[in-house]
C-alpha positions in Angstrom: 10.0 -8.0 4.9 8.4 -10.7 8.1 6.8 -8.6 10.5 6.0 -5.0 8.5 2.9 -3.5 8.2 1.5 -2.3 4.9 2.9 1.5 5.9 5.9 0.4 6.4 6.7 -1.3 3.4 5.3 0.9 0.9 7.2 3.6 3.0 10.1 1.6 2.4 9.2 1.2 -1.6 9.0 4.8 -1.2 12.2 5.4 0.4 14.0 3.0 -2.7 12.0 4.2 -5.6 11.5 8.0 -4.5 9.2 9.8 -7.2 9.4 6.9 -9.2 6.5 5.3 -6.0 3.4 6.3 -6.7 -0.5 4.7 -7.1 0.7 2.5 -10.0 3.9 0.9 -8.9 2.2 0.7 -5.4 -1.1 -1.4 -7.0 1.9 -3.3 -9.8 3.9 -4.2 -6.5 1.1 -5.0 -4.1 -1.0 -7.3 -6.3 2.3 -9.3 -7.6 3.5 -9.8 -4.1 0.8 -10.2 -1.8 -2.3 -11.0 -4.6 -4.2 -8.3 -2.9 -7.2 -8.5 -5.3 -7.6 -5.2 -7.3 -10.9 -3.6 -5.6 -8.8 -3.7 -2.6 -6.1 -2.1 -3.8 -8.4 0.9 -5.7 -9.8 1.7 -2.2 -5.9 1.4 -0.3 -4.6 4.2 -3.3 -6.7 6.8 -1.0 -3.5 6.5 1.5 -2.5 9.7 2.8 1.0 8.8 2.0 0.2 9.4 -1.9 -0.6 12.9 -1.1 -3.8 13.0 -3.4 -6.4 15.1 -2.3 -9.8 14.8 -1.7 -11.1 10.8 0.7 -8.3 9.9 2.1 -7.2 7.0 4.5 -4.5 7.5 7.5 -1.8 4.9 7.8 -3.8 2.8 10.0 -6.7 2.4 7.6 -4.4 1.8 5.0 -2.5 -1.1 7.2 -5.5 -2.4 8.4 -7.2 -2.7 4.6 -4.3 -4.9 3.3 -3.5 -6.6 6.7 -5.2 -10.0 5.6 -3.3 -10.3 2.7 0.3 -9.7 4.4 0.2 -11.5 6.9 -1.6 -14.6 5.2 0.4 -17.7 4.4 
């Protein structure tokens, strides 16, 4: 997955798991793949892309937040 952004992929996780993707699967998949540590992650489940209300954060937020962790290595 070179070269995506954070929105992309879980877009893409999205796109492969449907209703199965949510805040748990996203945090279980992120932190296994990338070691995004877990404080991270807690703030990036405000994505819009979940669909929870209340805070949220756009895609470029969310992109942004777990940038250092994707594209490290």
């Amino acid at each position: 997955m070179e070269g995506k952004d954070a929105t992309e992929l879980a877009l893409l996780c999205k796109a492969e798991l449907g209703s199965a993707f949510g805040v748990i699967s996203f945090i279980a998949a992120f932190r296994s793949a990338f070691d995004v540590p877990l404080h991270v992650l807690q703030r990036a489940q405000a994505w819009e892309g979940f669909g929870w209300g209340g805070t949220q954060i756009s895609d470029q937020e969310f992109s942004d937040l777990l940038a250092p962790w994707l594209t490290a290595g």
